[in-house]
gemmi code that builds the backbone of each chain (N, CA, C; Angstrom):
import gemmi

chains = {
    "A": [
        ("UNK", (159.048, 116.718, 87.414), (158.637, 118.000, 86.818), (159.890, 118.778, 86.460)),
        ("UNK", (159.741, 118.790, 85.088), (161.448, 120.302, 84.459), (161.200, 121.377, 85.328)),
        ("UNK", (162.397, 121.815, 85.901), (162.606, 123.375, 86.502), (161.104, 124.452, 86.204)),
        ("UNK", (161.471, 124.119, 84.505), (160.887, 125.335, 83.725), (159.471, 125.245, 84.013)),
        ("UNK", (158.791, 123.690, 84.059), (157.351, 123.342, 84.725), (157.337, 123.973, 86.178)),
        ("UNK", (158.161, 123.576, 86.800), (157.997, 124.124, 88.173), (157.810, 125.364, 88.421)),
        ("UNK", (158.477, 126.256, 87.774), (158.836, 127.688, 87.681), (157.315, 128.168, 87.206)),
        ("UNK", (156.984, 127.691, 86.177), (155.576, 128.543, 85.759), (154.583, 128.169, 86.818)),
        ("UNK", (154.561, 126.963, 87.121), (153.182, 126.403, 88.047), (153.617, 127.464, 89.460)),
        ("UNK", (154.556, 127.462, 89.809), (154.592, 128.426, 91.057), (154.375, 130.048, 90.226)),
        ("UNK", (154.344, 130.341, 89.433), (154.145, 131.668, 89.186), (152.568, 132.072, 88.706)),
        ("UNK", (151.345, 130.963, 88.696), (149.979, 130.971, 88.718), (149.541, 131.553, 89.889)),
        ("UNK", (148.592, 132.545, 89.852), (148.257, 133.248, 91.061), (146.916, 132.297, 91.569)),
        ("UNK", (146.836, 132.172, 92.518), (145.925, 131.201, 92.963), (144.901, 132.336, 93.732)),
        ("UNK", (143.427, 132.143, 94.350), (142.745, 132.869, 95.035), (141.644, 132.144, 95.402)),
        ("UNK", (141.469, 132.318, 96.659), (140.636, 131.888, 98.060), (139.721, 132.925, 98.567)),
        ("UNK", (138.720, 132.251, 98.825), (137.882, 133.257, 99.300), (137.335, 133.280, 100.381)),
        ("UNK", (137.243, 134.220, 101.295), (136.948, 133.905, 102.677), (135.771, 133.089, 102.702)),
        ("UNK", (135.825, 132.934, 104.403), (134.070, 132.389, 104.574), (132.924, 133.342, 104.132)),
        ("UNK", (131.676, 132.242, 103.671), (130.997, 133.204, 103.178), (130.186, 133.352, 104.214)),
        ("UNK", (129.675, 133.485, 105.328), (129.930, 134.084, 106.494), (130.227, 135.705, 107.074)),
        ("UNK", (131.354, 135.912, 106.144), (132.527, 137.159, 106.417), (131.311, 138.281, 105.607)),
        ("UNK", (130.277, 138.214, 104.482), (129.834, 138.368, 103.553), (128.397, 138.746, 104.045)),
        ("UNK", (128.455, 139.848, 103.203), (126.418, 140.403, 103.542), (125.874, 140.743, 102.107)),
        ("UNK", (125.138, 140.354, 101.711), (124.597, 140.857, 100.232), (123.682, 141.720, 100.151)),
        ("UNK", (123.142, 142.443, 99.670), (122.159, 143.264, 99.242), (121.664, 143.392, 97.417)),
        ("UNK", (120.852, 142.978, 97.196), (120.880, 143.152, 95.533), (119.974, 144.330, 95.610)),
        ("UNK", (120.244, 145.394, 94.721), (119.796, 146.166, 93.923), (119.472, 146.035, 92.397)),
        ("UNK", (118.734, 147.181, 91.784), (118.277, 146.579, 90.614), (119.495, 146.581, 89.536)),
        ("UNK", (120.353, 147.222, 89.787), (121.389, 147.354, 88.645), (122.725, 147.142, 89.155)),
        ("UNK", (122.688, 146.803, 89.961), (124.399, 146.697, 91.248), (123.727, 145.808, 92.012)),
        ("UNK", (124.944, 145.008, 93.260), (124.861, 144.298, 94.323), (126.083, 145.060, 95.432)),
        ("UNK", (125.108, 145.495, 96.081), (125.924, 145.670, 97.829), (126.609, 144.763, 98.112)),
        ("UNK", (128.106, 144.969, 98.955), (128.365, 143.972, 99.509), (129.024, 144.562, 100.736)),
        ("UNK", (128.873, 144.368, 101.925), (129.367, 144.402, 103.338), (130.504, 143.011, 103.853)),
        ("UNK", (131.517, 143.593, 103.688), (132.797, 142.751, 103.831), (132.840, 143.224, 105.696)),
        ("UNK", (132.968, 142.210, 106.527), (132.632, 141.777, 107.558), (133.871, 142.297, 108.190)),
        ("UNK", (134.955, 141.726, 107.791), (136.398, 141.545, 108.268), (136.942, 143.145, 108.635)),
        ("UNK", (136.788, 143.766, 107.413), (137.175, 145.153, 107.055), (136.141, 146.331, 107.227)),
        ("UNK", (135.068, 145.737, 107.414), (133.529, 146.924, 107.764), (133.445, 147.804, 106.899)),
        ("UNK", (133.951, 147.008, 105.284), (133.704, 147.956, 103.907), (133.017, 147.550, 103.515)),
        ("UNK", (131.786, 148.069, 102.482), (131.274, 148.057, 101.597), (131.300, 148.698, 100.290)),
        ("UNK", (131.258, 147.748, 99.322), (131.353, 147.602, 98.408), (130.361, 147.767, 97.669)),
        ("UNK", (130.126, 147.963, 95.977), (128.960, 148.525, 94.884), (129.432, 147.387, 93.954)),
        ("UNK", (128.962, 146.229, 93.793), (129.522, 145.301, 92.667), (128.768, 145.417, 91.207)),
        ("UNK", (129.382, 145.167, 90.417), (128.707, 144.718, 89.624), (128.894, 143.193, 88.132)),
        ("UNK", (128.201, 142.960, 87.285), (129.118, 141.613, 86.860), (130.068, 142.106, 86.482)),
        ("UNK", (130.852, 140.822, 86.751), (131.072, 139.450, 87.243), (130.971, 139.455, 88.454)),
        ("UNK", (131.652, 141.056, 89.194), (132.229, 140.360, 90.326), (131.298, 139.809, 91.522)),
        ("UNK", (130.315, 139.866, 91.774), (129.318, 138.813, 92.384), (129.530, 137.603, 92.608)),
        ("UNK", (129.226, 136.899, 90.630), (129.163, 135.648, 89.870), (130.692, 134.820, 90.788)),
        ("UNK", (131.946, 136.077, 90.370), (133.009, 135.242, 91.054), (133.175, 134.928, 92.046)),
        ("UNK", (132.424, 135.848, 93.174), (132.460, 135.480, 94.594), (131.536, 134.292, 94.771)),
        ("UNK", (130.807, 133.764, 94.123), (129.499, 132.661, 94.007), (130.065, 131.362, 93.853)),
        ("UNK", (130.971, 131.518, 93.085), (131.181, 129.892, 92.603), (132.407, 129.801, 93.651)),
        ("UNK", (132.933, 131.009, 94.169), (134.870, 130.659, 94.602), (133.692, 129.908, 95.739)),
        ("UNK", (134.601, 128.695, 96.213), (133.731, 128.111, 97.248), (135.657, 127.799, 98.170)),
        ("UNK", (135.402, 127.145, 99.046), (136.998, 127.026, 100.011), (137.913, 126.150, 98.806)),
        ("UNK", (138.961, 126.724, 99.305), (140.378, 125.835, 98.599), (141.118, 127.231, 97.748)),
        ("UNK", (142.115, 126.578, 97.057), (142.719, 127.864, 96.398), (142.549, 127.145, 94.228)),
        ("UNK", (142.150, 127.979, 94.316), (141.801, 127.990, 92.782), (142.271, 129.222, 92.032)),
        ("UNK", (142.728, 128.703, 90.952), (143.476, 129.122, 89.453), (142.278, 130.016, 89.006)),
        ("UNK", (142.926, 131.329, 87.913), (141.586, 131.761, 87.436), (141.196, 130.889, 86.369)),
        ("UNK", (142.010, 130.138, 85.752), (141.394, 129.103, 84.683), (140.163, 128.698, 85.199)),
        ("UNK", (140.127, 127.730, 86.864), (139.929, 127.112, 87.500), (138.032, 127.705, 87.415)),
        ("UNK", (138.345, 128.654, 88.110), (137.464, 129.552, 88.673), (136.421, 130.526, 87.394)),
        ("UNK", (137.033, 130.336, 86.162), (136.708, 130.135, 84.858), (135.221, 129.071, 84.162)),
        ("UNK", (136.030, 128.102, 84.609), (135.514, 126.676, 83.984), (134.540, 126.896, 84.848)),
        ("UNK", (134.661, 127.057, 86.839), (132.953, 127.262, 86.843), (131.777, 127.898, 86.832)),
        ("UNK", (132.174, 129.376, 86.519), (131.870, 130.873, 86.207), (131.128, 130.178, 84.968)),
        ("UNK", (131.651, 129.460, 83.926), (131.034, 129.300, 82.778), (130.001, 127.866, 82.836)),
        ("UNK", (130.097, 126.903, 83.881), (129.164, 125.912, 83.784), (128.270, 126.587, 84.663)),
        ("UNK", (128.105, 127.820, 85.418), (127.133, 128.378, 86.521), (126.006, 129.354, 85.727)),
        ("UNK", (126.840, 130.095, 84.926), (126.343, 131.064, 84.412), (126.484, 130.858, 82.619)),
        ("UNK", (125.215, 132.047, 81.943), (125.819, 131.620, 80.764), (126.794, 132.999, 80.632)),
        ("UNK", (127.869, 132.728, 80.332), (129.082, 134.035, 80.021), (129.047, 134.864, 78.544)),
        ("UNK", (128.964, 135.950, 78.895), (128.689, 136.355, 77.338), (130.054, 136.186, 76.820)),
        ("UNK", (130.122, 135.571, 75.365), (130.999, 135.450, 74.554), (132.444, 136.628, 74.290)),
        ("UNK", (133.361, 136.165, 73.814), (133.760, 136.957, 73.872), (135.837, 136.561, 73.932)),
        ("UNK", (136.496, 137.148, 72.970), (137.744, 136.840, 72.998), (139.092, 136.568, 74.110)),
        ("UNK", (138.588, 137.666, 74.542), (138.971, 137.947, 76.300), (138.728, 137.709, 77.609)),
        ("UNK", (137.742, 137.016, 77.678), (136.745, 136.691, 78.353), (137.461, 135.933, 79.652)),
        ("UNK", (138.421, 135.011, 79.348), (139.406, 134.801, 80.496), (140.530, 135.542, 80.976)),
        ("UNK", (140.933, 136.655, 80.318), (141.668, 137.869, 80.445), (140.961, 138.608, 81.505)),
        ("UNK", (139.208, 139.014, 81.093), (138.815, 139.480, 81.784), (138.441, 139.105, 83.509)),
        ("UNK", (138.472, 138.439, 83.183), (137.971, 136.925, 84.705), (139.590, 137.067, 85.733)),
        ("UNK", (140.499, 137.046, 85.234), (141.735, 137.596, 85.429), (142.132, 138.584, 85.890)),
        ("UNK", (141.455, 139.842, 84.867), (141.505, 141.106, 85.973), (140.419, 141.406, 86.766)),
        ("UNK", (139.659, 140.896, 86.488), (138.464, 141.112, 87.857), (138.752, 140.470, 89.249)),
        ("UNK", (139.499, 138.970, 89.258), (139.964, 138.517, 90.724), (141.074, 139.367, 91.094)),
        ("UNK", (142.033, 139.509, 90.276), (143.002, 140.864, 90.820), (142.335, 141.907, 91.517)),
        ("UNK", (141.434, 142.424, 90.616), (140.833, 143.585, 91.364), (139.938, 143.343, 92.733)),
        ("UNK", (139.660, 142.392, 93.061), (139.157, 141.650, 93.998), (140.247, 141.210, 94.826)),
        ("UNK", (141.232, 140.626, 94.683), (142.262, 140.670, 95.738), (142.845, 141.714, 96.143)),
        ("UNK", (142.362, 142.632, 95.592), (143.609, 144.101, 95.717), (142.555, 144.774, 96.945)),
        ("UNK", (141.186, 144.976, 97.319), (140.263, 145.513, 97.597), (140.630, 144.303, 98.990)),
        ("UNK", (140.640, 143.271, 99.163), (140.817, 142.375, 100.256), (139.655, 141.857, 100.427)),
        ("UNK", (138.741, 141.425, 99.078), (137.852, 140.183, 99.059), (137.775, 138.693, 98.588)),
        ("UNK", (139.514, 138.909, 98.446), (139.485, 137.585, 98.255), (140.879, 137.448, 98.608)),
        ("UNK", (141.981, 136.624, 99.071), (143.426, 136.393, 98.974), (143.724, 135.504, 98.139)),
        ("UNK", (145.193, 136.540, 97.399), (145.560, 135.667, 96.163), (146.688, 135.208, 96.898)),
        ("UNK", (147.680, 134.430, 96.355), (148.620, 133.692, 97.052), (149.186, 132.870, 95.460)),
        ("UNK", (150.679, 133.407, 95.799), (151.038, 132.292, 94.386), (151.106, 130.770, 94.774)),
        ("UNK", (150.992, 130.268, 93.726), (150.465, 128.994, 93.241), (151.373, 128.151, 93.531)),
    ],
    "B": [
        ("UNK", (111.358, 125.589, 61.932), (112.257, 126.669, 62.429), (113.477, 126.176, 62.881)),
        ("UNK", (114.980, 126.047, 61.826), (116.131, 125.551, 62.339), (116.446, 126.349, 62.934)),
        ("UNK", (116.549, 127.458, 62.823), (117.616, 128.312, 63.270), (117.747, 128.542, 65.384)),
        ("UNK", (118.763, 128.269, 65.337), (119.023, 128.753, 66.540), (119.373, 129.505, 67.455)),
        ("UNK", (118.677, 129.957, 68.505), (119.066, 131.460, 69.173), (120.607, 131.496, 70.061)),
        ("UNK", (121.304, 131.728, 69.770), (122.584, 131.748, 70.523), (123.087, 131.815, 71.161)),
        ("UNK", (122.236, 132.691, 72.074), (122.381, 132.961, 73.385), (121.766, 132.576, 74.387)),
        ("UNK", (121.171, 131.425, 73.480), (120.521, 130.217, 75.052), (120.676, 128.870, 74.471)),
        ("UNK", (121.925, 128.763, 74.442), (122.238, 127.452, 73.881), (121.403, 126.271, 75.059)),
        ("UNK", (121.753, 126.551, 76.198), (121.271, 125.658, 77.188), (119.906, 125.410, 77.489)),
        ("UNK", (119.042, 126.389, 77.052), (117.688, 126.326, 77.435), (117.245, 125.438, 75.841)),
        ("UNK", (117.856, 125.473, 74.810), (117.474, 124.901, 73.649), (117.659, 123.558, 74.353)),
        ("UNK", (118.991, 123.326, 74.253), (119.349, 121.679, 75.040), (118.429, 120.593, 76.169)),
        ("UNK", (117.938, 121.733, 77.129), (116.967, 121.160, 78.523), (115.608, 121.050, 77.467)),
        ("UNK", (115.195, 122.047, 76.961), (113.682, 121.935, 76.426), (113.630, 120.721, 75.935)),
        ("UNK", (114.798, 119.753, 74.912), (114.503, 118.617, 74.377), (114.284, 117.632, 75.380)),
        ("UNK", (114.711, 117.740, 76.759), (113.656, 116.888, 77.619), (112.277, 116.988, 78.075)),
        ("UNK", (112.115, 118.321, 77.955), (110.397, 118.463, 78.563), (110.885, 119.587, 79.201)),
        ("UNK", (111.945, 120.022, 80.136), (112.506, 121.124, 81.279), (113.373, 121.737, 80.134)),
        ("UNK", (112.944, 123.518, 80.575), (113.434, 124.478, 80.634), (114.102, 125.314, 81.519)),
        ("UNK", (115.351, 125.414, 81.582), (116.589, 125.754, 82.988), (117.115, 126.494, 82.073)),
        ("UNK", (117.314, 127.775, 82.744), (117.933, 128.647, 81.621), (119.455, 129.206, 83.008)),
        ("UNK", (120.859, 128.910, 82.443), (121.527, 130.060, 83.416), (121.937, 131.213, 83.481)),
        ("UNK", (121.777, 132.238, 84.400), (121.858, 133.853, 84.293), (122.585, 134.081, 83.200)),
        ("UNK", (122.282, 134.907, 82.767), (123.071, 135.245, 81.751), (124.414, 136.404, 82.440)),
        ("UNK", (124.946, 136.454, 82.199), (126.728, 136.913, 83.065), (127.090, 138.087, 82.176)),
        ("UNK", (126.953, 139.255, 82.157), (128.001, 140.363, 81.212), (129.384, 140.426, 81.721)),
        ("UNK", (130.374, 140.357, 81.614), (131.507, 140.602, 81.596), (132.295, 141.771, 81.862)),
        ("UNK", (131.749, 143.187, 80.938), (132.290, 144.303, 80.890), (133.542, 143.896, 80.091)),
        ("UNK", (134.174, 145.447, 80.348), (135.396, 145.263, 79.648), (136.775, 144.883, 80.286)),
        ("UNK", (137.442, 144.645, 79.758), (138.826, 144.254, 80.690), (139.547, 145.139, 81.469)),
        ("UNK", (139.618, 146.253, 81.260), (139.842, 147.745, 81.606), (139.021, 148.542, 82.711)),
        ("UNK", (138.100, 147.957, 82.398), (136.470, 148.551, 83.270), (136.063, 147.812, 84.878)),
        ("UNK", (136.959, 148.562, 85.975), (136.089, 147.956, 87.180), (134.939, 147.562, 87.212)),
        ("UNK", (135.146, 147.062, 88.179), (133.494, 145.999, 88.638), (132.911, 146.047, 90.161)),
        ("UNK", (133.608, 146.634, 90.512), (133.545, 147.066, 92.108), (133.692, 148.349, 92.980)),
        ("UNK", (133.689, 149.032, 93.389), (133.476, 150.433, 93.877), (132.851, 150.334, 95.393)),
        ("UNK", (133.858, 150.763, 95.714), (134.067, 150.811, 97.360), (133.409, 152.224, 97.593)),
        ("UNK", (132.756, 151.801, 98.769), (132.061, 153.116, 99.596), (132.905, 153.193, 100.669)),
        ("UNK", (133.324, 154.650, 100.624), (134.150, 154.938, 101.915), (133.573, 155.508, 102.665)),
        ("UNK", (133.216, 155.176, 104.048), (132.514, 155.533, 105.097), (133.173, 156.873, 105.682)),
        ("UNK", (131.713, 158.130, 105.406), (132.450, 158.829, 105.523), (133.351, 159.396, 106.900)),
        ("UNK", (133.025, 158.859, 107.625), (133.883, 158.855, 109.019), (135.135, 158.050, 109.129)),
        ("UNK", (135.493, 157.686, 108.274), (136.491, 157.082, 107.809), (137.659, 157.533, 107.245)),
        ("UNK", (137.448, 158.565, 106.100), (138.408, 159.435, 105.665), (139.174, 158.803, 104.638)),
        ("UNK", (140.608, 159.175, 104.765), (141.569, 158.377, 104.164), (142.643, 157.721, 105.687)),
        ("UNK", (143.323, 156.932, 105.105), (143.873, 155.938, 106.128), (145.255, 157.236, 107.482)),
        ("UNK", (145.084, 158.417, 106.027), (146.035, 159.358, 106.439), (145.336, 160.318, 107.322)),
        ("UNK", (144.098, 160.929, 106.882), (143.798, 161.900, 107.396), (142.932, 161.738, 108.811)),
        ("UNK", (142.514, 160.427, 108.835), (141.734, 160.077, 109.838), (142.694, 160.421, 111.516)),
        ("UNK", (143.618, 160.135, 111.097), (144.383, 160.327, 112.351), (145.094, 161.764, 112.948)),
        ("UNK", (144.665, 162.644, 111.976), (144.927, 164.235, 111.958), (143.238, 164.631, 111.845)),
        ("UNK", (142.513, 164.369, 112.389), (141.056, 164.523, 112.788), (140.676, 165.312, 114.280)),
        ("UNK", (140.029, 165.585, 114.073), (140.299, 166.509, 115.878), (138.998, 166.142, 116.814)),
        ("UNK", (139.190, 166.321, 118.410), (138.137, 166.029, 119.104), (138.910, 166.948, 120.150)),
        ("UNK", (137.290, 167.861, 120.168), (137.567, 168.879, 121.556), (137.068, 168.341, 122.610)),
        ("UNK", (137.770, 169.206, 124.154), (137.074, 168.692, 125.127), (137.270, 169.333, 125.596)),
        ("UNK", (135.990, 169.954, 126.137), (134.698, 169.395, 125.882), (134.383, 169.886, 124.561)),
        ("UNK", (133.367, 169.407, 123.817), (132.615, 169.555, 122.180), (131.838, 171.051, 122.817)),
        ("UNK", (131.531, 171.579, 121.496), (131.267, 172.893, 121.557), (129.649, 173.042, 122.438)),
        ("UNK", (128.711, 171.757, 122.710), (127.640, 171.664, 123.059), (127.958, 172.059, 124.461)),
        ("UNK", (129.042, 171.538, 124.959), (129.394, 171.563, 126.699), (130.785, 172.707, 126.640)),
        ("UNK", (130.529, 173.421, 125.968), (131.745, 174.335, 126.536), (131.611, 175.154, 127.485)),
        ("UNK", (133.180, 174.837, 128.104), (133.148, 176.032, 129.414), (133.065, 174.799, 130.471)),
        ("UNK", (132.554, 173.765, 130.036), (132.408, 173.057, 131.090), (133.217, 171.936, 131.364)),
        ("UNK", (133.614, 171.742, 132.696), (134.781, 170.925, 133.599), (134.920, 169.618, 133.490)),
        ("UNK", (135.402, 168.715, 133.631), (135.621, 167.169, 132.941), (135.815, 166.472, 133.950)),
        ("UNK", (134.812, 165.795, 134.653), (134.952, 164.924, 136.173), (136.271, 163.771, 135.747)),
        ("UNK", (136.881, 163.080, 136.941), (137.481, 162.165, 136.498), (136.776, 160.708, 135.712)),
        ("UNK", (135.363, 160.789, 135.651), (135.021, 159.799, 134.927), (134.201, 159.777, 133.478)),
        ("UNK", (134.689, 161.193, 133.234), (134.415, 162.019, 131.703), (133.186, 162.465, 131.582)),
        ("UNK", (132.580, 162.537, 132.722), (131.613, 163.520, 132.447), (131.663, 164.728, 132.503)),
        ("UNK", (131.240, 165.655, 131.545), (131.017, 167.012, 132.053), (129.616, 167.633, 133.192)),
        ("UNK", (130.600, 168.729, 133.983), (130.427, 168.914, 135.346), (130.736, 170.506, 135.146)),
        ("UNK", (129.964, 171.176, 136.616), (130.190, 172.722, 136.592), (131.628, 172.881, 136.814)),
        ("UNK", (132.185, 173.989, 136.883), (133.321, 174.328, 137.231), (133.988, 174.043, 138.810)),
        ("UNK", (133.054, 174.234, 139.811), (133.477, 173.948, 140.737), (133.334, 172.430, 141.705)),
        ("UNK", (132.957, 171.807, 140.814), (132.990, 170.202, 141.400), (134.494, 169.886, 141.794)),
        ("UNK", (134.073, 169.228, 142.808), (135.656, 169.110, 143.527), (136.462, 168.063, 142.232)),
        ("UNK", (137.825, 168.000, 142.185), (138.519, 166.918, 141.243), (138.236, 166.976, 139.730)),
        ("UNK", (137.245, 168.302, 138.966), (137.268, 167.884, 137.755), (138.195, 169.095, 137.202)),
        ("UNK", (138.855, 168.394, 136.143), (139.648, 169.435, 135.507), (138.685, 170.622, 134.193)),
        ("UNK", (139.584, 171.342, 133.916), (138.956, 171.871, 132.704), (139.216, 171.959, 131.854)),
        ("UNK", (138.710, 172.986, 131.083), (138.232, 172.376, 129.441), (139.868, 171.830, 128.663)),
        ("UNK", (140.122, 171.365, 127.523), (141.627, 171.179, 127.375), (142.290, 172.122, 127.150)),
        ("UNK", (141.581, 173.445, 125.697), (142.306, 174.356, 125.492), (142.797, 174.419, 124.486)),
        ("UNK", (142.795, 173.269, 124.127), (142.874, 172.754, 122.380), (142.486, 171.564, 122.183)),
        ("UNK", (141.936, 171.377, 120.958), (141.719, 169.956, 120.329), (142.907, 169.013, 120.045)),
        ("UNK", (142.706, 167.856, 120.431), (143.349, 166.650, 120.463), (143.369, 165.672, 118.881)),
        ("UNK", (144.424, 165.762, 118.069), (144.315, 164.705, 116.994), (143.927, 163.354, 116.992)),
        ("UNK", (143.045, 162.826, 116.492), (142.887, 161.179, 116.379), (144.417, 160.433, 116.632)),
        ("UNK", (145.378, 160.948, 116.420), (146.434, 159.795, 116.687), (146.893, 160.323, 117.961)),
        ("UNK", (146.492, 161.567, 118.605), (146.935, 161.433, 119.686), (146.101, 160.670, 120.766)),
        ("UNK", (144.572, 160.866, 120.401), (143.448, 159.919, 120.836), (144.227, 158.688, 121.227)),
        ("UNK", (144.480, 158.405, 120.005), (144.753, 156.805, 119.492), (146.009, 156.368, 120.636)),
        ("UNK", (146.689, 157.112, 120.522), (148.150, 156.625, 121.557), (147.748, 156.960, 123.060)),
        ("UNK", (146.507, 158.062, 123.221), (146.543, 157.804, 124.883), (145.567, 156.802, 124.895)),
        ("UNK", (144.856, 156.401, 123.940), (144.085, 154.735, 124.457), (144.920, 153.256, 124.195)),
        ("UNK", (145.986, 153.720, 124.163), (147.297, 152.826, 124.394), (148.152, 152.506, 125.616)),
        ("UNK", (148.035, 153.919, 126.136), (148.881, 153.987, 127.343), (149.322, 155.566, 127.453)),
        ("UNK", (149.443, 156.032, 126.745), (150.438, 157.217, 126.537), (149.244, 158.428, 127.146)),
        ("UNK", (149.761, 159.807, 127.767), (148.793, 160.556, 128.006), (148.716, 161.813, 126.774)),
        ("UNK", (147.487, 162.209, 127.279), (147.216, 163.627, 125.760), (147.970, 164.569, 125.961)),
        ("UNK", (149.068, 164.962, 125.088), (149.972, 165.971, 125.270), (149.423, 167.638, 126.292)),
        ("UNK", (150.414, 167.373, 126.788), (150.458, 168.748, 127.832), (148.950, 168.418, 129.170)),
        ("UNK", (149.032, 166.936, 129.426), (147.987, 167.053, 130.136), (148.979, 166.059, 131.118)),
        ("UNK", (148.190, 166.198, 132.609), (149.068, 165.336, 133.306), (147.999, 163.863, 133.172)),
        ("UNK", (148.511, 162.913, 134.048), (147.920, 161.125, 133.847), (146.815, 161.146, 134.305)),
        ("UNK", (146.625, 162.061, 135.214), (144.558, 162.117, 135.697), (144.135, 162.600, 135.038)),
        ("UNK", (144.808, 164.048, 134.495), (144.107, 164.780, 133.512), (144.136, 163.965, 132.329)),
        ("UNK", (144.625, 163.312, 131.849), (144.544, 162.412, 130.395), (143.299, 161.656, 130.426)),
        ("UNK", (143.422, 161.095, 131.656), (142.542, 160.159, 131.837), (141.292, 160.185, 131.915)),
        ("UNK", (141.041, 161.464, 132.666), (139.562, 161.853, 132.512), (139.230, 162.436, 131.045)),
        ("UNK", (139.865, 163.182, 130.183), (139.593, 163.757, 128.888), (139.486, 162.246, 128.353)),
        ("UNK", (140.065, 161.642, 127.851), (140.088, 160.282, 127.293), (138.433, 159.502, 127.859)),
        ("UNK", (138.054, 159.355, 129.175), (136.845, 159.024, 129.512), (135.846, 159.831, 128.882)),
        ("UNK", (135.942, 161.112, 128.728), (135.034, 161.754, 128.000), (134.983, 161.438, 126.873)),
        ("UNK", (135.804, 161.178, 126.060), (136.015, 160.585, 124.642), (135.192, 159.730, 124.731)),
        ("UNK", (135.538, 158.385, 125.211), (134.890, 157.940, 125.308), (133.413, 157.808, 125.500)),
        ("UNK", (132.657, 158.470, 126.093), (131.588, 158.754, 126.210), (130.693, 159.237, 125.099)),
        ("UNK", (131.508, 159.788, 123.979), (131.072, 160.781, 122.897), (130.187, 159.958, 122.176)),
        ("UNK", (128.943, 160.415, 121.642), (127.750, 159.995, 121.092), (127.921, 160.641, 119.558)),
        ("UNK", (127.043, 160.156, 118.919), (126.492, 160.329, 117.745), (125.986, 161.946, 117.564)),
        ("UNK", (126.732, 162.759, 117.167), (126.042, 164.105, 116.991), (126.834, 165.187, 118.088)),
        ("UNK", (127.511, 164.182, 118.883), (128.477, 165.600, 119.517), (129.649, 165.594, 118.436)),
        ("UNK", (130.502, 166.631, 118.612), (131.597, 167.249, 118.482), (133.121, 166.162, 118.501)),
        ("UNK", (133.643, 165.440, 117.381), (134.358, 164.808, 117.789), (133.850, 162.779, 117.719)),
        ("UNK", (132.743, 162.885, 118.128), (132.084, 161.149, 118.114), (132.923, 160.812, 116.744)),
        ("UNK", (132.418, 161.400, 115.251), (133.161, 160.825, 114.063), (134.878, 160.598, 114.172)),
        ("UNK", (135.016, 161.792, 114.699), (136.709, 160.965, 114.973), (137.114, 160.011, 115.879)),
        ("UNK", (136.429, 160.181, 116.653), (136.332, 159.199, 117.460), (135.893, 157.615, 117.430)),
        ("UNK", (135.374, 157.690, 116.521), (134.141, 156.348, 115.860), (135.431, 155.856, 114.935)),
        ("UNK", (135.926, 156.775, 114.192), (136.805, 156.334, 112.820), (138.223, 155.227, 113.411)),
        ("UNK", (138.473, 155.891, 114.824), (139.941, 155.158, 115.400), (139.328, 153.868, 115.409)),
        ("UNK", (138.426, 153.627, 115.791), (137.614, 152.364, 116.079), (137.337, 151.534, 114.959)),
        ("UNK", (137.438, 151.670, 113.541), (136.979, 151.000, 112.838), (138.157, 150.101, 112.305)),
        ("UNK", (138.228, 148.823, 111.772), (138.906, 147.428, 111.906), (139.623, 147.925, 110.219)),
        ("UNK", (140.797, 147.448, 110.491), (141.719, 147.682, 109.131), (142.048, 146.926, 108.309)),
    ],
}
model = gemmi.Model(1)
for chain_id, residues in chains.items():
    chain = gemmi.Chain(chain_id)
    for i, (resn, *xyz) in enumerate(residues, 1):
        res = gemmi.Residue()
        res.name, res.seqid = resn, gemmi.SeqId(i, " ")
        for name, pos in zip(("N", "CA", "C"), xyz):
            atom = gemmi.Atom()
            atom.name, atom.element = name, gemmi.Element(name[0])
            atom.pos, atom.b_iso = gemmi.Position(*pos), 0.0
            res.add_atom(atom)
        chain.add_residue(res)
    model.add_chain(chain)
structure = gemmi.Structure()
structure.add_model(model)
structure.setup_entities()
């Protein structure tokens, strides 16, 4: 692998998601509750961020990754950005401490 | 009827077997636009203020009244209980005499019994929310 390969593949943010276990759901008609176990927060979701906590299953996955099965799970509404967006939604999800990102 | 609906590509696809499976359909939002919104419990505060929170002792329900050494409140003249503190105690000072340390300007029995009373504090006295908040996992 060139430096320059190495260099980018370690600079992919990777993200894991706890046990789902850690996790309490509640659906409402227009939002989903969520009771994060670890931290005794709750949370007001709404899409995606559910969808992403659904498919992240154990291991550490790419948002590409985590992409590809967001879109064979669900149908994703179209859209230019659409992996941009998927992108900042696990950020915003790691930042809150429902998911750990960890570089790649 | 060629035309096709677009937004169920997949349910077009399954129907040509006989089964119709349609998957959720997913909105996105915008890229800019949270998706999550945290409820902050309100006994909780901020990570700052929670610990500049106050708990009297005794709470205004039992005032006047004496603090046995095992935090109960007691009349004034029960042998061994101290009295009232005289001022309210901050959550971080809470926090450091359930460490080891005693509540400022009190001596180690006297800490100890105010601290048992803390402890004791329920839902609806004076102090329980600050008290409840040191307790919650970070």
């Amino acid at each position: 692998m060139s430096d320059q390969n190495f260099r980018l593949s370690t600079m992919t943010p990777k993200y894991r998601a706890g046990p789902k276990d850690d996790l309490i759901w509640h659906e409402l008609d227009s939002m989903t509750l969520l009771f994060h176990r670890p931290s005794g927060n709750t949370h007001m979701l709404a899409d995606p961020a559910p969808a992403l906590l659904e498919v992240m299953d154990s291991g550490l996955l790419t948002a590409a990754e985590i992409a590809t099965r967001l879109k064979a799970r669900f149908d994703v509404e179209s859209g230019a950005d659409t992996d941009d967006i998927i992108s900042a939604r696990l950020e915003e999800l790691a930042a809150l401490g429902l998911i750990a990102r960890e570089a790649g | 009827m060629t035309d096709q609906i677009p937004s169920e590509p997949s349910a077009n696809a399954a129907s040509n077997q006989g089964i119709v499976t349609r998957r959720r359909a997913l909105m996105m939002g915008a890229i800019t636009a949270s998706a999550v919104v945290s409820i902050k419990p309100a006994l909780a505060q901020t990570a700052g203020s929670v610990l500049n929170c106050e708990i009297p002792v005794p709470g205004n329900n039992a005032a006047g009244g004496y603090i046995a050494a095992d935090g109960s409140v007691v009349s004034a003249d029960t042998p061994g209980a101290f009295p009232p503190a005289g001022r309210n105690f901050s959550g971080e000072e809470v926090r450091q005499a359930m460490n080891g340390r005693t509540l400022p300007g009190t001596s180690y029995d006297q800490s100890e019994a105010y601290v048992n009373y803390i402890r004791r504090l329920q839902a609806g006295q004076s102090g329980f929310t600050c008290y409840a908040s040191l307790q919650m996992p970070r």
